[in-house]
N, C-alpha and C positions, 0 to 999 in steps of 0.2 A: 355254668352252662348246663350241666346235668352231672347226676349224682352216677358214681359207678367209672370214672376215671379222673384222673389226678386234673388239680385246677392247671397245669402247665400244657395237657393234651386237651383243656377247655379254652384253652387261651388261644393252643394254636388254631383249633378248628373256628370260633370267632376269629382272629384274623384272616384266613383264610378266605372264610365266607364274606370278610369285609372287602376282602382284595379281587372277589368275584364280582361283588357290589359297584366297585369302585373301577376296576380298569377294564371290566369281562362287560359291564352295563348289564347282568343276568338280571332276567327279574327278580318280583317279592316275590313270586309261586316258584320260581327256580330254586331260590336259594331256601325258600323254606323244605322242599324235596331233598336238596342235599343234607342241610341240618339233620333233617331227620334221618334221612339214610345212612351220615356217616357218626352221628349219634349213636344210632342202632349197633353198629360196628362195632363204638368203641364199650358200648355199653356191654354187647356180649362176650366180647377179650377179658373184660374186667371179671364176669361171671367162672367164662370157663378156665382163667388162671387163679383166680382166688387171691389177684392183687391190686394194690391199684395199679394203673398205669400211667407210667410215665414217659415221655419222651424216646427215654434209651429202650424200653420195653417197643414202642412202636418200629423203632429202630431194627427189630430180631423176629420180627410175624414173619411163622413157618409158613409152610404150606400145607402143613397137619393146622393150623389155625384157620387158616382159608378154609381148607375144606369144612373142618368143623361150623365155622359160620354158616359158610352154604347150606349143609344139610340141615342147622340149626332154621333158617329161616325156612328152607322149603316146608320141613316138617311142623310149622307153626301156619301153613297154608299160604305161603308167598307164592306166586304166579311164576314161572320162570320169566314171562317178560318182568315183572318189578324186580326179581331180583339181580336182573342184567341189569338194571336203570341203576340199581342203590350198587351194583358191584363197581359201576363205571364211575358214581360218587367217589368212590371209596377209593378207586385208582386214584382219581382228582387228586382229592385232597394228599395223598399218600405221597404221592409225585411233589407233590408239592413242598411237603413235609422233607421228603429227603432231597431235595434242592437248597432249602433252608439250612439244614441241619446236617449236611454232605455224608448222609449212609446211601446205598442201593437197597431199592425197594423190590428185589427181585421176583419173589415170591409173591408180591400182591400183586405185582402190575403179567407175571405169569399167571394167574390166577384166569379159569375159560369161562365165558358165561356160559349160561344152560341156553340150547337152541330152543325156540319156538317161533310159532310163526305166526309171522305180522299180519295182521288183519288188515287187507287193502280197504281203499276207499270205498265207496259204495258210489258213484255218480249217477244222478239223472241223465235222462239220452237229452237231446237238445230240444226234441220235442216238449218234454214234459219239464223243462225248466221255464222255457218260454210259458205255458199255462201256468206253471205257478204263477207266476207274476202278474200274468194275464188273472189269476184266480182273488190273488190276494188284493189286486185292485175294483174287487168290485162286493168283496164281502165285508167291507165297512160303509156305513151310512154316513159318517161323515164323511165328507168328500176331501179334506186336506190330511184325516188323518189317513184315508185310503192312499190318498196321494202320497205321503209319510212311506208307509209300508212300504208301495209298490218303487220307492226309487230307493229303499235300502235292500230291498232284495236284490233288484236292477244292479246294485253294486257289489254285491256279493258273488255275484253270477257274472257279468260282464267284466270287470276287474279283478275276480280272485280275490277279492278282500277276506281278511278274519272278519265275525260279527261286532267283534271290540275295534276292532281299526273303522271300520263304518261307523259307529256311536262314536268314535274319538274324534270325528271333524267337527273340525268348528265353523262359523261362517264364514270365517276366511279365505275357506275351498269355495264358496261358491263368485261370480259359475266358473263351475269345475272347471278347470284346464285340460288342455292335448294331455298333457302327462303330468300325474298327481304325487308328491311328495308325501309318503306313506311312512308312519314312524311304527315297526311293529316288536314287536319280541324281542327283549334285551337292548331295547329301545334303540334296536339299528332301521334305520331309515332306508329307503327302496323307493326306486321311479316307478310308477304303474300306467301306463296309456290310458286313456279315459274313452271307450267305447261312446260313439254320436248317442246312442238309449239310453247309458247313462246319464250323462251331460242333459238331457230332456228332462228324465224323469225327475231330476235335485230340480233343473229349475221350473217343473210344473206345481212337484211339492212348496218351494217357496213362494210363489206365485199368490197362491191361498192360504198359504199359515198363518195362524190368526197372530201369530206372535213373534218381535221385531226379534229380529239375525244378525248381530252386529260379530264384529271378527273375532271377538272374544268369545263369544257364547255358541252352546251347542249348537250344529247344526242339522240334528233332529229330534224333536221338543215331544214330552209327551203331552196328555191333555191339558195337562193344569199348569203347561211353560216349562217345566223343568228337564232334563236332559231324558230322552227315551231309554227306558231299561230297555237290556237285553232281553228280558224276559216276553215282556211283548212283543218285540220282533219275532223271537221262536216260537211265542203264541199264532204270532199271523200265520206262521209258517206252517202251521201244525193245523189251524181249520183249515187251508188246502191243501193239503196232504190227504187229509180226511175225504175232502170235496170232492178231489181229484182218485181217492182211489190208489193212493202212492203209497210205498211199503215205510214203515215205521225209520230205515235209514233215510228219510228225504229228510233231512234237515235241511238248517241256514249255512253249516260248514259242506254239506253236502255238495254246495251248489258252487262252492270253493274250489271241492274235489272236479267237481263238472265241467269249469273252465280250463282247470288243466287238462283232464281228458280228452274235453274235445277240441284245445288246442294242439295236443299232440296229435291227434287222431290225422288235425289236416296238416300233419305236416310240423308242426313245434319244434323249434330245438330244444332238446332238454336243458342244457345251462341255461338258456334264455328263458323258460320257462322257472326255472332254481329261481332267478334271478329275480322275476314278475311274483312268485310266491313269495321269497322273502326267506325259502328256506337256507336253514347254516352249511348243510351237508347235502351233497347230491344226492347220497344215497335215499334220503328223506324222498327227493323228486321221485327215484329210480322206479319208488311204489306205481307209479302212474303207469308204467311201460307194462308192469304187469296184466293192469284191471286193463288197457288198452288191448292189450296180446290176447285176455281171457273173452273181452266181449267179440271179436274177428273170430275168436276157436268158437264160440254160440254162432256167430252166425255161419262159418261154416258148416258144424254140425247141421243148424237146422236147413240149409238149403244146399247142401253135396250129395247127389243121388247114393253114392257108396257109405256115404260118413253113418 
């Protein structure tokens, strides 16, 4: 696994990450963050005791070791958000370990992250999502691959889709349905509504595309048949942005952020909401109450005679 702790604390962290693999359904960019994270770990225990490590060694991390870690990676330029991400690895697998192997992990799983603070969403108003789409469907000369564009943005923005969950349909979604069967993030599955603009804009793209849609194959093609990069969707994304005079946060996950916003804005329940995004943890939603709360404090500021 890696050089700097015993093949027995290599074996369990492979297992481990196999058994995230296997019954967690975590992705390959999950599990490859933890490897590394809890890599990191074991790799600077082995450093700052001058042994290898073994199991029973895993078994007795102080919290003179904790802390050591910590300060070891801040002082190496770790952000306090990554180091709360890799310290929460690190409980994982730890928790894990002494389940296994019947020790308490007191000391790591005591162990605080460093605060920082979460960078909220950035949404478009509703206004200015509507012209994207409006934007992006009229800045390509072909006319299907415009059409292309304008109904994966159209889904992005009307359903709350990831960019990867929209390039993941296949023709099989088409036409779209009242509510779409969405496989996202540790490949957990989620019902999504399918907005009447949506539902148009897929079948005005298929309609013209030069290139046959059968239930297997993507269901949005780049020029030459093959399955549309990401790339060029955030490309389309990015000459109206430009066009439009939008700030550099207007992306395609932007517009992700936008649907929740301004579904909470009229009223949203937040589970219900959890639920339509796909997120694990409420708190992940809870972001949105914030940038909702902060854009009502702008407009009262700019229109409260005393404010």
């Amino acid at each position: 696994m890696s050089a700097g702790f015993s093949p027995a604390a290599g074996d369990a962290l492979a297992t481990w990450l196999d058994h995230l693999r296997a019954l967690d359904g975590a992705s390959a960019h999950t599990i490859s963050a933890y490897r590394t994270d809890v890599a990191g770990f074991l790799g600077f225990l082995h450093q700052h005791h001058g042994e290898s490590l073994g199991l029973a060694r895993l078994a007795a991390i102080s919290q003179s070791d904790m802390r050591a870690w910590m300060a070891h990676e801040r002082a190496r330029g770790l952000s306090a958000r990554s180091l709360a991400r890799a310290l929460s690895s690190v409980k994982s697998f730890i928790r894990w370990l002494a389940e296994r192997e019947g020790f308490a992990p007191t000391h790591v799983l005591a162990a605080r992250a460093p605060k920082y603070t979460r960078k909220l969403p950035r949404p478009l108003s509703e206004e200015a999502a509507i012209a994207v789409i409006e934007q992006v469907e009229l800045q390509e000369m072909e006319p299907w691959i415009a059409a292309r564009d304008a109904a994966v943005i159209t889904l992005l923005y009307g359903c709350g889709l990831r960019i990867s969950e929209a390039l993941g349909l296949t023709g099989a979604a088409h036409p779209l349905p009242e509510v779409l069967r969405i496989r996202g993030k540790g490949d957990k599955e989620r019902l999504v509504p399918v907005v009447p603009a949506a539902r148009d804009a897929v079948a005005d793209y298929i309609r013209i595309c030069p290139f046959e849609i059968g239930p297997q194959t993507p269901l949005f093609r780049g020029a030459r048949g093959g399955a549309l990069n990401p790339r060029l969707a955030q490309r389309a994304m990015e000459r109206a942005r430009l066009a439009l005079g939008l700030p550099a946060t207007a992306t395609p996950h932007a517009l992700r952020h936008s649907f929740a916003t301004h579904l909470l804005a009229a009223g949203g329940d937040l589970r219900a909401i959890q639920e339509l995004l796909g997120h694990a943890s409420l708190s992940t939603t809870q972001a949105y109450t914030a940038v909702d709360q902060a854009r009502l404090m702008e407009v009262y500021r700019a229109a409260h005679p005393r404010a």
